[in-house]
C-alpha positions in Angstrom: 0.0 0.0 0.0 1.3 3.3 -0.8 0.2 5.9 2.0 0.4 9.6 1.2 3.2 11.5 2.3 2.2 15.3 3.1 3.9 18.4 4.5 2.8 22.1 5.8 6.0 24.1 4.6 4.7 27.3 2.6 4.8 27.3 -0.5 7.1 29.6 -2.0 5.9 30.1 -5.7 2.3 29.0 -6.0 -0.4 28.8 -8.8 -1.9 32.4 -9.3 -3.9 31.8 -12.2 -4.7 29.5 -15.4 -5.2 31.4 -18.7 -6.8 29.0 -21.6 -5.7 29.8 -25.2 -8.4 29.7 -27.6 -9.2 30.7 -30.9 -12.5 32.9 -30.5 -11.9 34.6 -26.9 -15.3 36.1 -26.8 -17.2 33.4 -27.7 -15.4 31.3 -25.0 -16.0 34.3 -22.6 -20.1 34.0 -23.4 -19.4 30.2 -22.6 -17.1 30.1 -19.1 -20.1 33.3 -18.0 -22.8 30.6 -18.4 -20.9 27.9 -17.2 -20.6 30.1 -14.1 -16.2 29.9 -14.0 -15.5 33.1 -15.9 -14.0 34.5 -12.7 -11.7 31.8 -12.3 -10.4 31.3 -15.6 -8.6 33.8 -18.2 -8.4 33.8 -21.9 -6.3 34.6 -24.5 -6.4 34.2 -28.6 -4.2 31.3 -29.9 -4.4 29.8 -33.0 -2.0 27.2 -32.1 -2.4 23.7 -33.9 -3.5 20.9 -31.6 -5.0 17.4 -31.9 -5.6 14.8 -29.5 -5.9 14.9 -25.5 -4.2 18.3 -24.5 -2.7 17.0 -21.0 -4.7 18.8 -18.9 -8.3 18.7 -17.1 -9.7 21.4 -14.8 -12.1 20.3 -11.5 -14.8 21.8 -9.8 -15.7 20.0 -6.5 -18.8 20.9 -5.1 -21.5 20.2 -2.2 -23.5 17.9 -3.7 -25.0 15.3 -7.0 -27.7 18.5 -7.4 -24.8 21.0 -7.8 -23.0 19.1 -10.2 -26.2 18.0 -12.4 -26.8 22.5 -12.4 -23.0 22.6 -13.5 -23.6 20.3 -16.2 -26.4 21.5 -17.7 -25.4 25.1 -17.3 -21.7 24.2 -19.9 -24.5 21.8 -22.2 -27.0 24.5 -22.7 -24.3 26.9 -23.5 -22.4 24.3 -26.3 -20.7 21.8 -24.2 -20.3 18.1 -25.5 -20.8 15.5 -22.7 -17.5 12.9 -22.4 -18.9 11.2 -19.5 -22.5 11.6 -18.3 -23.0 12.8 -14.7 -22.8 9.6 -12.5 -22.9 7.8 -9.0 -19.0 6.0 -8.8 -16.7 5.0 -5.9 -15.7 8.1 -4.6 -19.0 9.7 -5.1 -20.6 11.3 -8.2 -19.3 13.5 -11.5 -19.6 13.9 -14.5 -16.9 15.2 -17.2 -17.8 18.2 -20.5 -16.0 19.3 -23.2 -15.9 23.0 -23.9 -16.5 24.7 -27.7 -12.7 25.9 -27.0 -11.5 21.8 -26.3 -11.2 22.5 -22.6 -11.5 18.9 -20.7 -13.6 19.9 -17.4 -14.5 17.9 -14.7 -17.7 18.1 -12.0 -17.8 16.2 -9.1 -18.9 15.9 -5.1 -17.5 13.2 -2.9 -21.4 13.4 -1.7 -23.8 10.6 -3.4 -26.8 12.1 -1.8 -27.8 15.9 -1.9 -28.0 17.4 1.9 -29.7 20.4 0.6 -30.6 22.7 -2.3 -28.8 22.8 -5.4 -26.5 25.9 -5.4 -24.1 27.7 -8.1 -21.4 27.4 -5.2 -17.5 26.2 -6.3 -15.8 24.7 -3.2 -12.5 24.0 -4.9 -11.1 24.9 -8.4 -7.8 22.6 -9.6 -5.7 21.9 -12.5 -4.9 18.5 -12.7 -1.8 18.3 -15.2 -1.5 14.3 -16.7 2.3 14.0 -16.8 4.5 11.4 -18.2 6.7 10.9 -14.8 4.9 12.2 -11.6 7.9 11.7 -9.7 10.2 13.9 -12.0 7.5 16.9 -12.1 6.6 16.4 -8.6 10.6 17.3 -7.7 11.1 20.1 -10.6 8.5 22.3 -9.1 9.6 21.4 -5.5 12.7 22.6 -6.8 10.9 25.6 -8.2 9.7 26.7 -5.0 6.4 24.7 -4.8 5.3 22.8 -1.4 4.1 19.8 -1.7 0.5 19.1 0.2 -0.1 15.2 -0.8 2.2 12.7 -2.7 1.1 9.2 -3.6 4.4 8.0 -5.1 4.7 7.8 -8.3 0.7 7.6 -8.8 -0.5 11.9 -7.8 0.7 14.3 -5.7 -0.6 17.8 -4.7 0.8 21.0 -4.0 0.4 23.1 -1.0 -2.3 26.3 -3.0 -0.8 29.9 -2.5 -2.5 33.0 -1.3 -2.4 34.9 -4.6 -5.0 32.7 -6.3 -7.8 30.0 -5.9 -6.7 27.2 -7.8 -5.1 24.2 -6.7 -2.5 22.3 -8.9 -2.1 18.2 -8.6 -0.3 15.8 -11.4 -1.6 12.5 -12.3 -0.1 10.4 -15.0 -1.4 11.2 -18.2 -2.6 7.2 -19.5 -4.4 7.6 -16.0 -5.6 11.2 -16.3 -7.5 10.5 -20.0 -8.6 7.3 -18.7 -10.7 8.5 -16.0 -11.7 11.5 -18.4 -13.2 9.0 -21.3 -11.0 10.3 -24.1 -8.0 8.5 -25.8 -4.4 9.3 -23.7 -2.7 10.8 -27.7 -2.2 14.4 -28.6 0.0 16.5 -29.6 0.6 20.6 -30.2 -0.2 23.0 -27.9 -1.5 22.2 -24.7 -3.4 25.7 -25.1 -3.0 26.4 -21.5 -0.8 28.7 -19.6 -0.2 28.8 -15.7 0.7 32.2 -13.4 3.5 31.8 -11.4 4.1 33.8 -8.2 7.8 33.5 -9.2 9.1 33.4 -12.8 9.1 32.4 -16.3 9.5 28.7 -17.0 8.6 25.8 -18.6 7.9 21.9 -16.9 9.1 18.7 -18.4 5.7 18.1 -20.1 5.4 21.6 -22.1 3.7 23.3 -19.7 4.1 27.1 -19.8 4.4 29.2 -16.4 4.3 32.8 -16.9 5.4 35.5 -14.2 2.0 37.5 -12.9 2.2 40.4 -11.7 
């Protein structure tokens, strides 16, 4: 059994925010606002070629089956393709969307029975990067300056969220990551996403771009 290893040291360059690059910014814009995430994602115009399973899938864990059902049919109404209908599983119940832009994006409550009303309420926001080597990534952004929260060997692991934005970051191996999303594990091109660093300019073993924020 592989047990989690975690730590409280702060972290010194965090996650501050995640800009998605897409190729009609104002059409994605009229899409996040009626998903009900504009305020937690940013956009910018890329016409970068891209095929295939981009790497990447962004979370929203909320209070209950209700909430996530309201999530899902807020991103279908508004031109979202359903991956993997909204359902009961071990952990609890989700469902995964595609955007119009390509962005893979998860719902899901560790709750299998609503407690109350459904609400349009986000309890936590995170970027789940599916990487080649978890280890490997895992100890270039330690050596970065990111903290890790929650490591499961090889498997995931989970960095310790800053104060200068709301969004977690966690790796997961990339076969695994597209498994558990429905979609084939090949792509290549951009992975049209770009992450704000507290710290500097770099890029991670994978491709992923951090960019300084201000």
């Amino acid at each position: 059994m592989v047990m989690a290893i975690t730590t409280s040291t702060a972290a010194h360059t965090s996650l501050a925010s995640v800009t998605l690059e897409v190729a009609d910014p104002e059409a994605a814009r009229r899409f996040y606002t009626a998903f009900g995430v504009d305020a937690y994602v940013r956009l910018r115009a890329s016409e970068a070629r891209s095929t295939g399973f981009r790497g990447f899938t962004l979370a929203l864990t909320v209070s209950g089956p209700a909430t996530v059902d309201g999530f899902v049919a807020a991103a279908v109404d508004a031109g979202a393709t359903v991956l993997k209908p909204a359902a009961k599983s071990l952990w609890g119940y989700g469902g995964v969307i595609q955007a119009p832009d390509g962005t893979i994006w998860k719902i899901a409550t560790s709750a299998k029975k609503d407690t109350g009303p459904a609400t349009r309420e986000i309890d936590e926001f995170v970027l789940l990067l599916g990487v080649e080597n978890v280890k490997a990534t895992k100890q270039f952004y330690v050596g970065r300056g990111l903290a890790v929260a929650k490591s499961f060997g090889g498997k995931y692991a989970e960095f310790a969220p800053g104060t200068a934005g709301r969004v977690k970051l966690a790796l997961y191996k990339r076969r695994a990551l597209a498994k558990d999303l429905g979609v084939p594990a090949d792509g290549t091109g951009s992975h049209h996403i770009v992450l704000g660093s507290t710290a500097d300019t770099f890029t991670d073993p994978d491709g992923f771009a951090w960019e300084a924020t201000a």
